[in-house]
C-alpha positions as CSV (number, residue, x, y, z in Angstrom):
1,X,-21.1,2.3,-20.5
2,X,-20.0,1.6,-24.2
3,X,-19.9,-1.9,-25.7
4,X,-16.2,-2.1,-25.6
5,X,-15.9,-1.3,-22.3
6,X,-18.5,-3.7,-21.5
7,X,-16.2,-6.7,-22.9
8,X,-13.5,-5.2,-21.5
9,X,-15.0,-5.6,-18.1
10,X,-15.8,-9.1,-18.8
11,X,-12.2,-9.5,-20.0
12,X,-11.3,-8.7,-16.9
13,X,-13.6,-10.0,-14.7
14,X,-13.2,-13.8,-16.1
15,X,-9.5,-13.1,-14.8
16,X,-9.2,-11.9,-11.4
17,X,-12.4,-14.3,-10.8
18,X,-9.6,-17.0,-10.3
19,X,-7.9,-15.5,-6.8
20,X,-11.0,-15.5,-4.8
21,X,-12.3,-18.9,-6.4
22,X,-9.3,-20.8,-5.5
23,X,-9.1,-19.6,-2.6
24,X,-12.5,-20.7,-1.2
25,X,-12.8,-23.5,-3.3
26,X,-9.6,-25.7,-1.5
27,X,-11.3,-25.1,1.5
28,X,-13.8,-28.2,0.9
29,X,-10.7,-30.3,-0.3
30,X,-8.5,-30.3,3.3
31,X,-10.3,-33.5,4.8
32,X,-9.6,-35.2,1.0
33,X,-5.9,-33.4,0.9
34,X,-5.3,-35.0,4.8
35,X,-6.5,-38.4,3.6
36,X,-4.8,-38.6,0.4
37,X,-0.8,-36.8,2.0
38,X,-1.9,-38.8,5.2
39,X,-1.0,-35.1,6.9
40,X,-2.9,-33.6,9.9
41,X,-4.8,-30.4,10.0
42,X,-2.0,-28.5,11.2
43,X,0.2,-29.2,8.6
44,X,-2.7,-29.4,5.5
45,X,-4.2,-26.3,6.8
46,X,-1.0,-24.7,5.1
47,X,-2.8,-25.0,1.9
48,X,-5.0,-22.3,2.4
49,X,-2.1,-19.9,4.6
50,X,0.2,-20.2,1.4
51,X,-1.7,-19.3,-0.9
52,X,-2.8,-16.2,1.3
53,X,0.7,-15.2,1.8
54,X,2.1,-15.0,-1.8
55,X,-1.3,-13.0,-2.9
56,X,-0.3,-10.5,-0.2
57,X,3.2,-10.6,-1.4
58,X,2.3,-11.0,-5.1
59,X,-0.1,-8.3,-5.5
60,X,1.5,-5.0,-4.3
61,X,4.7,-6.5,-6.4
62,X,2.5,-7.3,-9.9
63,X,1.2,-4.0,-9.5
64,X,4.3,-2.5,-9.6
65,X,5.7,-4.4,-12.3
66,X,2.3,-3.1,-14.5
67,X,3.0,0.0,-13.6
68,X,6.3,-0.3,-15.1
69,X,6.1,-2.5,-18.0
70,X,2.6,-2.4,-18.7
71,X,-0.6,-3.4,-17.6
72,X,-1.6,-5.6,-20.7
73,X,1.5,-7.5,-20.6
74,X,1.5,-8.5,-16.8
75,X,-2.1,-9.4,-16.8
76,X,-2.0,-12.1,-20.1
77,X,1.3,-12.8,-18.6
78,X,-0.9,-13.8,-15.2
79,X,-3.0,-15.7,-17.2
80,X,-0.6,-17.9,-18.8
81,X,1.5,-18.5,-15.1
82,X,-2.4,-19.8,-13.7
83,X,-2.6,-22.4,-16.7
84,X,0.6,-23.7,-16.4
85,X,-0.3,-23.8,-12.4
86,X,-3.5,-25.4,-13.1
87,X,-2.3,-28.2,-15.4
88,X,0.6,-28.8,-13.0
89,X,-1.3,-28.6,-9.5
90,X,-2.9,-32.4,-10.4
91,X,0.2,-34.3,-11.1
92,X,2.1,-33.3,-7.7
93,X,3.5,-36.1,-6.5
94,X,4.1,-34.7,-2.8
95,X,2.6,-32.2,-0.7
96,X,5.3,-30.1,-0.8
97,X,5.3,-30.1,-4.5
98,X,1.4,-29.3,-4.3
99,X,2.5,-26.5,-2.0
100,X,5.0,-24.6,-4.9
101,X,2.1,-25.4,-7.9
102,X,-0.7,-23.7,-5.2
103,X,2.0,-20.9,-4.4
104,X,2.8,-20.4,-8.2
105,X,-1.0,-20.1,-8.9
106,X,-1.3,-17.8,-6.0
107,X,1.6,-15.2,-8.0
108,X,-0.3,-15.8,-11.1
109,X,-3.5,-15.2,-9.9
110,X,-2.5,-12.1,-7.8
111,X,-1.3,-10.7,-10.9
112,X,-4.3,-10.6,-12.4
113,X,-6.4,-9.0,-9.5
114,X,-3.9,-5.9,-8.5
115,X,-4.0,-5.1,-12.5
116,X,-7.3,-5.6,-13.4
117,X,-8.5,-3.3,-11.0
118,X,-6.0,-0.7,-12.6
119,X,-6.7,-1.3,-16.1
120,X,-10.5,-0.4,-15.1
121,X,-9.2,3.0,-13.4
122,X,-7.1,3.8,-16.9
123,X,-9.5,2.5,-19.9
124,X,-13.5,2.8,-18.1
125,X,-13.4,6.5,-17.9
126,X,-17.5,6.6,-17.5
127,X,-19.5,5.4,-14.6
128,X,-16.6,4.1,-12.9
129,X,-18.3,3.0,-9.5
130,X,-20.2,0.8,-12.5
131,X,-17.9,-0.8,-13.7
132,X,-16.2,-1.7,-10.0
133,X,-20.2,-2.9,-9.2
134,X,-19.6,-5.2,-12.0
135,X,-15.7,-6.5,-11.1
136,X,-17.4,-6.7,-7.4
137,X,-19.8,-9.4,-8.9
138,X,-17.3,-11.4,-10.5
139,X,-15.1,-11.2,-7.4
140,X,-17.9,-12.1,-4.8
141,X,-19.8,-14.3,-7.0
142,X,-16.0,-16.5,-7.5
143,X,-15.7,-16.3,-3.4
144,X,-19.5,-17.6,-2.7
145,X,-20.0,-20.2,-4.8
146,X,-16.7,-21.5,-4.6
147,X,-17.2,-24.0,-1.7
148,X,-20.1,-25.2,-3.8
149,X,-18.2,-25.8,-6.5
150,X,-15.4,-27.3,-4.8
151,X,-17.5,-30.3,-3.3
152,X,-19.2,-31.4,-6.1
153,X,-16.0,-31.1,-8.3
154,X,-14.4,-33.2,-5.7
155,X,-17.2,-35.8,-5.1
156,X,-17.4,-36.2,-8.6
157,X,-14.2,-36.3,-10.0
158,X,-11.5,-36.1,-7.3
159,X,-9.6,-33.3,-5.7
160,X,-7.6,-32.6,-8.7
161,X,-10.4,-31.5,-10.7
162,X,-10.3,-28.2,-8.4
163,X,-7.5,-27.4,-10.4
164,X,-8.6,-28.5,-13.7
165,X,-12.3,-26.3,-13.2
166,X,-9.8,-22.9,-13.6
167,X,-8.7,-23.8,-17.1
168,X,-12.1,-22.9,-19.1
169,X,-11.9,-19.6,-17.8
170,X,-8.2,-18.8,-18.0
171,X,-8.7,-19.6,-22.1
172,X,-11.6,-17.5,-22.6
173,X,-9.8,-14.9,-20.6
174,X,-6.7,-14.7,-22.4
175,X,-8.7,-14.7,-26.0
176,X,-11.0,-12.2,-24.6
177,X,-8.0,-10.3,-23.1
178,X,-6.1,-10.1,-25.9
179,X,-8.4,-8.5,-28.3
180,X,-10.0,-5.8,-25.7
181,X,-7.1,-4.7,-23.2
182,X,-5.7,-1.8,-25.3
183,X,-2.0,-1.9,-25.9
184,X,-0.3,0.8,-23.5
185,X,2.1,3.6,-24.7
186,X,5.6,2.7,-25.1
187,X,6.9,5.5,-22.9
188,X,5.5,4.0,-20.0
189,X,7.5,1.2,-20.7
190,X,11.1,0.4,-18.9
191,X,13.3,0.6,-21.8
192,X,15.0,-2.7,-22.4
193,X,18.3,-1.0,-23.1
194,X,18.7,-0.4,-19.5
195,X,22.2,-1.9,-17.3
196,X,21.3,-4.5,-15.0
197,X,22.1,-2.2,-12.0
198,X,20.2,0.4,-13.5
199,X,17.1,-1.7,-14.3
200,X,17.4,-3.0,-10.3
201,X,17.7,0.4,-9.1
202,X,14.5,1.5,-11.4
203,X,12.2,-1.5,-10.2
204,X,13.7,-1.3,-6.7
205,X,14.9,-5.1,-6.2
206,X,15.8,-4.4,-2.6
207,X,12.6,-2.8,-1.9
208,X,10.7,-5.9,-3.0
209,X,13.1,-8.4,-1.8
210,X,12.9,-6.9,1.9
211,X,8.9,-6.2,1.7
212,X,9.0,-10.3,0.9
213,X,11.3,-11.8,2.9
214,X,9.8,-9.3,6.2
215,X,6.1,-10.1,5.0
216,X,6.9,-13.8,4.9
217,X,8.9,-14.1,8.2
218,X,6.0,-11.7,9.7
219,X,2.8,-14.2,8.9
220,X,4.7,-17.9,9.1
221,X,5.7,-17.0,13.0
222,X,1.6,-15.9,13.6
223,X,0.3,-18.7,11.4
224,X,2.8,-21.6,12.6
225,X,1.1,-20.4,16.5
226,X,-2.6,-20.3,15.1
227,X,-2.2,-23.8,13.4
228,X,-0.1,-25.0,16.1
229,X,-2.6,-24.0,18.8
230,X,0.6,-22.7,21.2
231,X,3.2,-19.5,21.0
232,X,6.3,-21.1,20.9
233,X,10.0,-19.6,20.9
234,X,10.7,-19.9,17.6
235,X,7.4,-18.8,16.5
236,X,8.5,-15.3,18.4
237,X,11.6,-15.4,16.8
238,X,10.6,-15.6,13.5
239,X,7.5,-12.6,14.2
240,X,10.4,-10.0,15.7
241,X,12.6,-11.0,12.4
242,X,9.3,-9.8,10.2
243,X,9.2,-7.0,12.3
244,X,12.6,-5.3,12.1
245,X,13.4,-6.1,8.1
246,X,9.5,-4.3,8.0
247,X,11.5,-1.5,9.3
248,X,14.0,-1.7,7.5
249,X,12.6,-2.0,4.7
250,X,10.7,1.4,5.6
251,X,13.9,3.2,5.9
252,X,14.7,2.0,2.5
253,X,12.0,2.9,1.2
254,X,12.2,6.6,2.7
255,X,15.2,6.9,1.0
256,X,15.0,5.1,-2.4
257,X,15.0,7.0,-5.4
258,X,12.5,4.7,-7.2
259,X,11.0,3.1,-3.6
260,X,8.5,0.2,-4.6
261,X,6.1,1.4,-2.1
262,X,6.2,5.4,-2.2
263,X,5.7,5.6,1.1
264,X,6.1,9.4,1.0
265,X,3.3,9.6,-1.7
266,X,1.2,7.4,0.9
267,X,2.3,10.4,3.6
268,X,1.4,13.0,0.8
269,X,-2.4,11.5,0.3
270,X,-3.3,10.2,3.8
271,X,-7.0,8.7,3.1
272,X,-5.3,6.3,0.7
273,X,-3.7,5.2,3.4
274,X,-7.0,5.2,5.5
275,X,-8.6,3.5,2.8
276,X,-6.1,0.7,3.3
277,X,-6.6,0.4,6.9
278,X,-10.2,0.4,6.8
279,X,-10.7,-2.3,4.2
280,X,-7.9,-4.5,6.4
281,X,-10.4,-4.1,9.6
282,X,-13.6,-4.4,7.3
283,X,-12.1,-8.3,6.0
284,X,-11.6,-8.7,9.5
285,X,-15.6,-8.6,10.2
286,X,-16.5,-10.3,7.1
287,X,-13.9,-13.1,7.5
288,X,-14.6,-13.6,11.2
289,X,-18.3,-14.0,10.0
290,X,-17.3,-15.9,7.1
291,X,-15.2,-18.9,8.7
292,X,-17.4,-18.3,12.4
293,X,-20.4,-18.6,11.7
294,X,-20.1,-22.7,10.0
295,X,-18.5,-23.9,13.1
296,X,-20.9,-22.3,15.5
297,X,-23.5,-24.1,13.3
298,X,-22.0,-27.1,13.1
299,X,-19.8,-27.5,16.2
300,X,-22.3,-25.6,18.8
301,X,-26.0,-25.9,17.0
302,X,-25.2,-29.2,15.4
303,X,-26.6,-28.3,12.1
304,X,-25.3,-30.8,9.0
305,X,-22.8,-29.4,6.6
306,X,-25.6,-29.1,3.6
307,X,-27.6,-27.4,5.9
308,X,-24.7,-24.9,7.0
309,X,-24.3,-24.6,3.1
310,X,-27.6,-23.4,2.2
311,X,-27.6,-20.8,5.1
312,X,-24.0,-19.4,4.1
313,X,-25.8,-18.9,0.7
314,X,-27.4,-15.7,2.5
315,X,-24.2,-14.3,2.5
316,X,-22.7,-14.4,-1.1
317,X,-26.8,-13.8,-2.8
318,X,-26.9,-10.7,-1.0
319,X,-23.4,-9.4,-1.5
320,X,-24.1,-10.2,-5.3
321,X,-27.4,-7.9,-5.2
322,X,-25.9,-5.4,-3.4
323,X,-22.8,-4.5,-5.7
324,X,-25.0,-3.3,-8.9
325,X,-26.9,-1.0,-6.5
326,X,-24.2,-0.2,-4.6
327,X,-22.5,0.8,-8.0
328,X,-25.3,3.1,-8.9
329,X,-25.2,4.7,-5.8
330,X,-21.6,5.4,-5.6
331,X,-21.4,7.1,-9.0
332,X,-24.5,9.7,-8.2
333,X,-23.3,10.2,-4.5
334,X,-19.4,8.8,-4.0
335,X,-18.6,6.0,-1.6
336,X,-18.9,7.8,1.7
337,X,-22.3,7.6,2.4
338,X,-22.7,3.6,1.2
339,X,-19.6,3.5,3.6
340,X,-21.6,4.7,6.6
341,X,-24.5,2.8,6.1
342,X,-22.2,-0.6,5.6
343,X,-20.6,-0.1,8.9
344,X,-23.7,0.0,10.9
345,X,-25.0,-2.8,9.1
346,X,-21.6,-4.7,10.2
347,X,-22.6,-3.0,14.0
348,X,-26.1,-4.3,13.8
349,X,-25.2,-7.8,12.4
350,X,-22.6,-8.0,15.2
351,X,-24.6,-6.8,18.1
352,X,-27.7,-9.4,16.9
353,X,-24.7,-12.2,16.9
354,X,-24.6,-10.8,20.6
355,X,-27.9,-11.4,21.4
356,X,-28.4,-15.2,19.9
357,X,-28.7,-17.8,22.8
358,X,-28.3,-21.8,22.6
359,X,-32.1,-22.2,21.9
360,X,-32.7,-18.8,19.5
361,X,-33.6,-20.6,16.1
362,X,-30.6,-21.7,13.6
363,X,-32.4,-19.5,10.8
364,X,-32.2,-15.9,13.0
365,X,-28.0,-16.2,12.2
366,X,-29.8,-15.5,8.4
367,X,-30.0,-12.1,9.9
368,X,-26.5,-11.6,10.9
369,X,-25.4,-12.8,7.6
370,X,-27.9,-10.4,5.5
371,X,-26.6,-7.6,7.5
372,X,-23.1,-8.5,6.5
373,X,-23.8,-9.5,3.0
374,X,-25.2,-6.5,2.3
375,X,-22.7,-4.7,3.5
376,X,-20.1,-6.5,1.5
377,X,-21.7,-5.5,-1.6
378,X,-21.5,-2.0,-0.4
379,X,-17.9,-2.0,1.1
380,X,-16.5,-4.1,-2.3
381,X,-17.7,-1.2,-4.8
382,X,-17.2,1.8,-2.3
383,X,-13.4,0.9,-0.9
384,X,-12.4,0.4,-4.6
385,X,-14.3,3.7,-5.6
386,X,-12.6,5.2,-2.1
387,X,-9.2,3.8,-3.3
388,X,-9.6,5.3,-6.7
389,X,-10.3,8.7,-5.9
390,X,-7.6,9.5,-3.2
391,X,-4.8,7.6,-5.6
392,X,-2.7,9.4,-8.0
393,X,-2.9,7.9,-11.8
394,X,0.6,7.3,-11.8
395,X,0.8,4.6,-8.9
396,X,-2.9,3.1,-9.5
397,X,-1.0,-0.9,-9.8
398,X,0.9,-0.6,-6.9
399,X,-1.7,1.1,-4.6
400,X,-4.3,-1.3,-6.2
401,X,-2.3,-4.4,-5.2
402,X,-1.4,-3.1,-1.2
403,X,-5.5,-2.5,-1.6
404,X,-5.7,-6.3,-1.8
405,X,-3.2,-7.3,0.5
406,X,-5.1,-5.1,2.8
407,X,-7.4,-7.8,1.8
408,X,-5.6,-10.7,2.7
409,X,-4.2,-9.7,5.9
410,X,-8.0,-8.8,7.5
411,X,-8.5,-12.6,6.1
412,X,-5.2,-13.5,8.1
413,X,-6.1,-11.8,10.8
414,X,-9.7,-13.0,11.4
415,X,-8.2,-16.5,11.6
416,X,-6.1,-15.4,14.2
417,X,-8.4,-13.7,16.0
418,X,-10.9,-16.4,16.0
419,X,-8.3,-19.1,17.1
420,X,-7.4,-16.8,20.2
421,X,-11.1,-16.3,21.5
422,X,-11.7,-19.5,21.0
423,X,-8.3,-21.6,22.2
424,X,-8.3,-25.3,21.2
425,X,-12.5,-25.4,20.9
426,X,-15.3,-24.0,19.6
427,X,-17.7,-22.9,22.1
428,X,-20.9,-20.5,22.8
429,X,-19.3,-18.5,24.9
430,X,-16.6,-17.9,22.6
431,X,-18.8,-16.6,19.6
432,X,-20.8,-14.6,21.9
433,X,-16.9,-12.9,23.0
434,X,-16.0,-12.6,19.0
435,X,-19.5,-10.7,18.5
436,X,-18.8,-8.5,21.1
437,X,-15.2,-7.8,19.6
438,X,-16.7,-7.2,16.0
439,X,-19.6,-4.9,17.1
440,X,-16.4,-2.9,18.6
441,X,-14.5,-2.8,15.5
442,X,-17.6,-1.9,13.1
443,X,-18.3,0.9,15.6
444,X,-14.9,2.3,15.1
445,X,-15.4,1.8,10.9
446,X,-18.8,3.9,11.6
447,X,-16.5,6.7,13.1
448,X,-14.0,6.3,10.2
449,X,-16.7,6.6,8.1
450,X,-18.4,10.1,9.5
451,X,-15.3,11.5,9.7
452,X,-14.2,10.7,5.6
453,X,-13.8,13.8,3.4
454,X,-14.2,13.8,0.0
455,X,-15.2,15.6,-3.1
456,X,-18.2,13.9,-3.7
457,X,-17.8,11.9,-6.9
458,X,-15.1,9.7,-8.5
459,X,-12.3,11.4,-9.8
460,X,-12.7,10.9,-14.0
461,X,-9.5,10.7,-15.8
């Protein structure tokens, strides 16, 4: 890999490092947040399920807009809408208000994450599976040491500062971005001399405003029943509303000249689509491990919080030592066969969950959590590698941002599915249930797997 693609990597990387780090780090901040707004969990829990749903709206949208008006533009443009987020986040003088900044950061954020991805595909034209390896570290590093960082930001220096801690890299980003993201042609452009109807038409308004409002109405109805603890009416309502504008904004889509999603394109290359669906149920093992395994520890083995800490470390160091290898791998071999091998790992890690018993020592979960950090590492570099080579060049922003919503709705959908296993408490019975349901699901990503064609090594532009 040359020097400047190097830098630009790190460009990049010091970017999209923001999304997962936010979105771990507020995690340590709800009992602070519930003190300070005087709120309870139900209601400061939405800290965390806001932010997830405007990156899973954001990011499909961003990458679109890159794809239209260019990649450079939207991602310093990202940069700039973080900052302002950041600065502003602090000085909320209501939860609500708190709410908007964290939902504004969550839109800048996303833009940064659904782009960078595609401004690797466009300008690292060598060693590709490299260069995701090294975007993988940045992104899993961000996401493991994030609760760290969190708690002694906030014992220090007060919840706040959780906002502040993003501004040192959102400046070296933007310098860094601006002198090594190359400028892109302007034909790819949307010219500016378009009519406002036109311009709509091009970027499909009522493509994005549907996918939005249906996305929206879709996760509030499931989340306000998780955090509520009970399926009410309304929360029905509002799910069947998110339902039918989904399909109707599917029939749009068929049927718009310019469609936001090309849905037909998706029908034209089915393993992107695949790719999609099996990163969605691969976030649903690692999330269900990820949020699981601290309350078991704490809630059923009675283990302290810096105690839980250290043993979660397991997880993110061997992710982290995974994606450079995996990276190497995937560029000799292409991502099927690291794919294969992280979906038994996810089986085996799930089926040893299985086994654990009320007396097994706290330090055998270390096992479980190996097994699943390694396969993070692999799945990180070889979905993204996977993604890549099934996608045409033309709609790399927009698939690259669904790819990451696929990311947040596993996330959304491992808290659901832990919250039903395990009603209003956390038990041992109920962990034993969920690692009986995730052994399931990574056997049916080891069949995905076997069956995955491909040519054998990433597609170079």
């Amino acid at each position: 890999m040359s020097v400047r693609s190097r830098w630009l990597m790190i460009s990049v990387g010091l970017g999209i490092l923001l999304n997962p780090l936010n979105s771990s780090m507020v995690s340590v901040a709800i009992p602070r947040l519930q003190s300070v707004f005087q709120l309870d969990y139900t209601d400061v829990s939405w800290i965390i399920f806001s932010f997830y749903i405007a990156s899973s709206i954001a990011q499909p949208v961003m990458g679109k807009a890159s794809d239209l008006f260019g990649r450079r533009k939207i991602f310093l443009t990202g940069l700039v809408v973080s900052f302002i987020a950041s600065l502003l986040a602090p000085l909320a003088t209501s939860f609500a208000w708190l709410i908007m900044f964290r939902i504004v950061q969550a839109i800048g954020t996303s833009m940064m994450v659904a782009v960078g991805m595609a401004i690797v595909r466009i300008h690292v034209t060598e060693k590709q599976a490299t260069a995701l390896a090294i975007l993988s570290i940045f992104l899993s590093g961000a996401a493991a040491i994030g609760p760290f960082i969190g708690g002694v930001t906030i014992h220090w220096w007060g919840w706040p500062a959780i906002f502040f801690v993003n501004i040192p890299f959102v400046v070296v980003s933007f310098l860094l971005s601006w002198r090594n993201i190359p400028k892109e042609d302007s034909s790819l452009i949307v010219s500016p001399g378009m009519s406002l109807r036109k311009w709509f038409d091009y970027i499909d308004a009522s493509g994005i405003l549907l996918f939005t409002v249906s996305l929206i109405a879709l996760l509030v109805g499931l989340l306000s029943a998780k955090s509520s603890g009970h399926i009410s009416l309304g929360n029905i309502i509002v799910s069947l509303i998110g339902l039918t504008l989904l399909g109707v904004f599917v029939r749009h889509e068929l049927k718009a000249t310019s469609p936001f999603i090309p849905l037909r394109t998706f029908a034209k290359y089915p393993a992107m689509t695949w790719v999609n669906v099996e990163f969605m149920l691969v976030n649903v093992l690692y999330y269900s491990l990820f949020f699981g395994i601290p309350s078991y520890l704490q809630m059923v083995r009675h283990v302290s919080e810096f105690q839980t800490g250290i043993l979660m470390l397991t997880l993110g160091l061997c992710s982290l030592v995974t994606s450079p290898i995996a990276g190497r791998w995937i560029d000799k071999s292409g991502p099927r066969p690291a794919l294969l091998v992280s979906a038994i790992l996810m089986t085996l890690g799930s089926v040893w969950l299985v086994t654990l018993n009320q007396t097994s020592p706290v330090i055998s979960v270390c096992l479980a959590l190996a097994a699943f950090g390694i396969s993070n590492g692999l799945n990180n570099v070889g979905m993204q590698a996977a993604l890549f080579q099934s996608t045409p060049k033309e709609i790399i922003g927009v698939a690259s941002g669904l790819f990451n919503t696929s990311r947040y709705l596993g996330t959304i959908l491992s808290s659901l599915l832990i919250g039903i296993v395990m009603g209003g408490k956390f038990s041992f019975e109920g962990f034993r249930v969920l690692g009986i349901i995730l052994a399931e699901i990574a056997l049916a990503l080891v069949f995905m797997s076997r069956r995955r064609r491909e040519p054998g090594q990433l597609q170079e532009l």
